[in-house]
C-alpha atoms as one frame of an Amber mdcrd trajectory, in Angstrom:
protein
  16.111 -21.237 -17.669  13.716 -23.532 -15.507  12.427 -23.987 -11.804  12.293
 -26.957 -10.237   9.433 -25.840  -7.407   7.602 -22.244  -6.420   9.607 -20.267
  -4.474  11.876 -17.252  -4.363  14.900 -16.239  -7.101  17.279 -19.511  -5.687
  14.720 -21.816  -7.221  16.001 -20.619 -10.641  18.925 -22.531 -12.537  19.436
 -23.523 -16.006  19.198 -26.812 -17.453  18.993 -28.933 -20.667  15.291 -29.453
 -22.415  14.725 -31.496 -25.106  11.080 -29.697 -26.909   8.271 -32.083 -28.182
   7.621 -32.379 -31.534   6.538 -29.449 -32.637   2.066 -29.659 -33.216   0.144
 -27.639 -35.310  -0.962 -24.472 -34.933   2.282 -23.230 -33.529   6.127 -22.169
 -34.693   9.437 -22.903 -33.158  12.118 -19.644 -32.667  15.761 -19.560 -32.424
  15.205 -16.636 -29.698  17.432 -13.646 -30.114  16.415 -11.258 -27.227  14.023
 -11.785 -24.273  12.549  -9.195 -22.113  12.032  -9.683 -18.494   8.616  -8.874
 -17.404   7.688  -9.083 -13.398   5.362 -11.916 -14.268   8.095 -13.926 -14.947
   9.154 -14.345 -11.459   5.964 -13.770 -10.324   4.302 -16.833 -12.076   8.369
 -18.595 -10.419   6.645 -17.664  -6.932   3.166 -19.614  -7.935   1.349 -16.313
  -8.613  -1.232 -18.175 -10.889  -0.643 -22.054  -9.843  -3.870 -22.646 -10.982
  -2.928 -22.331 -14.222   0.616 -23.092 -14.510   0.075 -26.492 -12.278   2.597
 -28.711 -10.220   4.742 -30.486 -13.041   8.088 -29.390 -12.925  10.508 -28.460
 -14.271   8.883 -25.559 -15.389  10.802 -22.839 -18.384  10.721 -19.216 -17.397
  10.455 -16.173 -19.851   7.172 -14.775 -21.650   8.635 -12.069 -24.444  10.580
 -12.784 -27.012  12.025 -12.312 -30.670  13.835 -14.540 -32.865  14.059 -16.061
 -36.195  11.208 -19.188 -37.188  13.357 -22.647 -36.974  10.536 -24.630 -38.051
   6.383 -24.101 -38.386   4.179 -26.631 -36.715   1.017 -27.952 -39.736  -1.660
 -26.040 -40.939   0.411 -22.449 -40.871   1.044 -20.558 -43.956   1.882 -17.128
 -42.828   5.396 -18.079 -40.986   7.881 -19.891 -42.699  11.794 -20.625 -41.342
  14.133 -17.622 -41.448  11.322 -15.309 -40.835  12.205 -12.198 -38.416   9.469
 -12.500 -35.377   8.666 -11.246 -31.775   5.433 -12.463 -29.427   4.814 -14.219
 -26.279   4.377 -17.744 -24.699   1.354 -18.579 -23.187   1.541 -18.540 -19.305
   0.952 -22.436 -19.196   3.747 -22.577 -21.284   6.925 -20.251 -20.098   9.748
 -20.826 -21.820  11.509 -17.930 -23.882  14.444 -17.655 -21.574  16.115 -20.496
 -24.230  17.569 -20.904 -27.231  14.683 -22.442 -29.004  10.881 -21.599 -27.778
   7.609 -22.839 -28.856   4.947 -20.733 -29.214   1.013 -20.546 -30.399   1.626
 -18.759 -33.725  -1.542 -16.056 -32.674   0.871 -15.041 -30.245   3.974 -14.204
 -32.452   4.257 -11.580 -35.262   6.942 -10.494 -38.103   9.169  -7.996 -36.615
   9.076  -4.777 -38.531  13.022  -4.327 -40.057  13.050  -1.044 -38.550  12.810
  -2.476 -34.874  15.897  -4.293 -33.610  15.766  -7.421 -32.049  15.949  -5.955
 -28.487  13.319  -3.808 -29.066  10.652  -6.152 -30.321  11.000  -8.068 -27.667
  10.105  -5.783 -25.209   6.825  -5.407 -27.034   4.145  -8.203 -26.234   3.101
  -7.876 -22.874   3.299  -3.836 -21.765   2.176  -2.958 -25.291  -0.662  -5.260
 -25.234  -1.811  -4.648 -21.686  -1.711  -0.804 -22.463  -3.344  -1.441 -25.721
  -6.451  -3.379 -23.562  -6.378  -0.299 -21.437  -5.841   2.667 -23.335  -7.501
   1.876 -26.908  -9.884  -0.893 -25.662 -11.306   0.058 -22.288 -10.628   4.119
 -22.504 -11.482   4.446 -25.754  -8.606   7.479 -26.033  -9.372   9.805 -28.726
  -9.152  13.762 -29.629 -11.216  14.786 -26.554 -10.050  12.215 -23.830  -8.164
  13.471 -20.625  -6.524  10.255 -19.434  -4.849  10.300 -16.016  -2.014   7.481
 -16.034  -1.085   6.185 -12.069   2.814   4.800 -12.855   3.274   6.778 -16.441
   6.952   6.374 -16.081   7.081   2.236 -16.144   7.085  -0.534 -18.899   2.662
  -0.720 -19.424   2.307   3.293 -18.551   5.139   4.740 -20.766   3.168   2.368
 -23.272  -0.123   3.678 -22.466   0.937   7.455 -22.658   2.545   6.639 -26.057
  -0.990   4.782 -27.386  -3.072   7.893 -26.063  -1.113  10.549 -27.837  -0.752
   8.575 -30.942  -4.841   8.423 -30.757  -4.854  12.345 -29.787  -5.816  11.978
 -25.909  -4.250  14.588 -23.669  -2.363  12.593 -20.778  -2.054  13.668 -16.972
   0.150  10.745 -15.335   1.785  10.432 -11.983   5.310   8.927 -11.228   8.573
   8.879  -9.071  10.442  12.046  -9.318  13.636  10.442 -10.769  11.414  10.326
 -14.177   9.683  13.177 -13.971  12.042  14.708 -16.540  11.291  11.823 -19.124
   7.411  11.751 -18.872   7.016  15.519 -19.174   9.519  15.333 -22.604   6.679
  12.213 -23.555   4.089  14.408 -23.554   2.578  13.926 -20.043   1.459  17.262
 -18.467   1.058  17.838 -16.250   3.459  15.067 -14.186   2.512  15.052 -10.482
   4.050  13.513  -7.637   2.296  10.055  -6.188   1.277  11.809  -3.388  -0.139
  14.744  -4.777  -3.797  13.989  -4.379  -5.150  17.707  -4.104  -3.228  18.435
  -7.130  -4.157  15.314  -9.309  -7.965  15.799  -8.372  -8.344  19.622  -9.350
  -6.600  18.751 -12.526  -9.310  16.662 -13.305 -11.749  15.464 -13.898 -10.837
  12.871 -16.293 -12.478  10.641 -18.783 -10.495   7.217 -17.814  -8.033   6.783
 -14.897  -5.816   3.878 -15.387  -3.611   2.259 -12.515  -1.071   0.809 -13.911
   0.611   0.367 -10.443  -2.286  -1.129  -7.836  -1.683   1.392  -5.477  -4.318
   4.234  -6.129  -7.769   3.005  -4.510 -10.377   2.368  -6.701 -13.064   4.752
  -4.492 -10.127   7.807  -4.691  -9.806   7.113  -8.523 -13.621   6.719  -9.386
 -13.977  10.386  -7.379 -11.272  11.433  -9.801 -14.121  10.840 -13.260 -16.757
  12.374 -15.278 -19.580  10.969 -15.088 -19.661   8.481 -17.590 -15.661   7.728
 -17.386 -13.726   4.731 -16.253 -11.514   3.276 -13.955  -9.241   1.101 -15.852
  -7.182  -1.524 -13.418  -4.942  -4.443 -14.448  -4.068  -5.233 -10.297  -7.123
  -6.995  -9.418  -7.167  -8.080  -5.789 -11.000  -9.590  -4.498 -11.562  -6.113
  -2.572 -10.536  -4.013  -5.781 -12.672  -5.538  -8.097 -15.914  -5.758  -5.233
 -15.785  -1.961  -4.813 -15.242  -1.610  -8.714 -18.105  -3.725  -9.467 -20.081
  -1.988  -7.754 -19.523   1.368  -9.048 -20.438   0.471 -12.766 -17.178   2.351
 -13.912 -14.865  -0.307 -13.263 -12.502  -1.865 -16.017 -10.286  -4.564 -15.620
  -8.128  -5.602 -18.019  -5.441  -8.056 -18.995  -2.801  -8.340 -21.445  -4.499
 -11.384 -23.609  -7.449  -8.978 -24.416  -4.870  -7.117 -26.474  -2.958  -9.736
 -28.100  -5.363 -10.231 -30.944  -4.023  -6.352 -31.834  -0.803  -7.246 -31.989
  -0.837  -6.162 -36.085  -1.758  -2.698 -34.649   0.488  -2.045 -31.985   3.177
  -3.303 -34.720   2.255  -0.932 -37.256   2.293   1.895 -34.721   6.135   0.649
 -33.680   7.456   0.546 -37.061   6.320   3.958 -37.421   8.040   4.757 -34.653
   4.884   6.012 -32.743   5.374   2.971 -29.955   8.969   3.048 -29.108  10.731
   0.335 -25.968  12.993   1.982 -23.176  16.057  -0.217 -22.712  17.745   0.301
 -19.727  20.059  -3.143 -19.699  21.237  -5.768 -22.488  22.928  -8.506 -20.993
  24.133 -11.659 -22.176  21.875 -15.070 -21.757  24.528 -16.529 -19.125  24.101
 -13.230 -17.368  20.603 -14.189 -16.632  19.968 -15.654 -13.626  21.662 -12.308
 -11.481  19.938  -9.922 -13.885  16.069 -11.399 -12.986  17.155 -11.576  -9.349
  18.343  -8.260  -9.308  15.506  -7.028 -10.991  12.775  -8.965  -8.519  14.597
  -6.913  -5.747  14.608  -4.196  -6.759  18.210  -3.505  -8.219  17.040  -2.613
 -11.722  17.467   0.522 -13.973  14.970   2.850 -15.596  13.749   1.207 -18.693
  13.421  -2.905 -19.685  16.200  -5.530 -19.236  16.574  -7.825 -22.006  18.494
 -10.860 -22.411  20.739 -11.152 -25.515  20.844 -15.394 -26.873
């Protein structure tokens, strides 16, 4: 799947691409399933053009697992037929294909108890909510997290990583999950627009936002003294007034990759588990990513099936 220029879902098609010879330091995959993440589209719209740059066509799709096809020099811990999931680097989309190159720091073996599907869903959420959770929030036996958005792909991550680590989670979300967040572990759940409510249940030793829509001087009232706001929305007013406050986290999802051992471990335990809402087929592709850019999506991930 490529773009030929920044734009909206019509710039999308898919096309024939003949990949480079493969250089060292990375791996080639026969992809199997591909989650869709919104910074796929959203680096399709020229969210980060600054890094992604003006030669096109560009290859969409970040998450991914597959089986090794062939191992670029200098790597002995990969070798061809090996069971995998990771990420391509955002300069380098491409895991809505058949074949994808990737840095092999970004890709992992895929724990046989995980299916395909599954691991695919992994990279991103789990590693952003790993940043958040485990790296800025430091959860642990006597942390009171409250989760903004506990209900989507990063947040139902993020709950999962700060019960595994013994934190007791507060999280807000839309009422049509309120059912699923509460059997997580979440309590208690509270409505976005609850703000009396949230605040008297606190206060809390991290707030995370895993949505951009609480404001950072309502969420920094919401903390002990020495807690934190953890954000992974920065806009340039966000991350002024969080700056200035001293309690301010921002975090992205490449801060976590390096613990992508960890958040495996945890999976194939079956402490770190994906919400599929939608397999569908690779050809399938183009409606399902529109669909889910408007809007039109089900609870849980959609992944594509190669």
């Amino acid at each position: 799947m490529q773009f030929g220029r920044y734009g909206g879902p019509e710039e999308m098609s898919f096309g024939q691409h003949t990949l480079p010879k493969l250089a060292p330091g990375r791996i080639r995959v026969r992809v199997k399933a591909a989650a869709i993440n919104p910074l796929d589209w959203k680096l399709r719209q020229g969210a980060m053009k600054v890094v992604t740059g003006w030669k096109f066509p560009q290859g969409m799709g970040s998450d991914f697992a597959g089986v090794v096809e062939e191992v670029g020099g200098g790597i002995t811990y990969f070798r061809a037929g090996d069971k995998v999931f990771g990420t391509a680097e955002i300069r380098r989309q491409g895991a809505f294909a058949e074949l994808v190159d990737a840095d092999a720091n970004l890709v992992i073996h895929k724990p046989a108890s995980l299916s395909f599907s599954e691991a695919a869903c992994i990279p991103i959420p789990a590693a952003t909510a790993w940043a958040a959770i485990i790296g800025a929030a430091k959860a642990g036996p006597k942390s009171h997290i409250f989760i903004n958005g506990c209900s989507g792909a990063v947040g139902s991550f993020a709950v999962q990583l700060a019960r595994t680590y013994g934190a007791r989670v507060s999280g807000s979300c839309g009422s049509s999950s309120t059912a699923a967040v509460k059997s997580a572990g979440v309590a208690p759940v509270f409505a976005y627009t609850d703000k009396a409510a949230i605040s008297l249940n606190g206060p809390y030793d991290a707030v995370f936002d895993t949505l951009g829509t609480l404001p950072v001087s309502e969420g920094l009232k919401l903390l002990k003294p020495k807690g934190c706001f953890v954000d992974i929305n920065p806009t340039p007013g966000r991350m002024l007034r969080g700056f200035v406050s001293g309690r301010y986290k921002l975090v992205f999802a490449t801060t976590g990759f390096k613990d992508l051992p960890d958040i495996s471990k945890i999976a194939a335990e079956g402490k770190l588990r994906s919400s599929i809402g939608l397999e569908v087929p690779f050809a399938d592709a183009l409606a399902a990513i529109k669909d889910a850019e408007l809007g039109r999506r089900p609870a849980g991930r959609i992944v594509l099936l190669m």
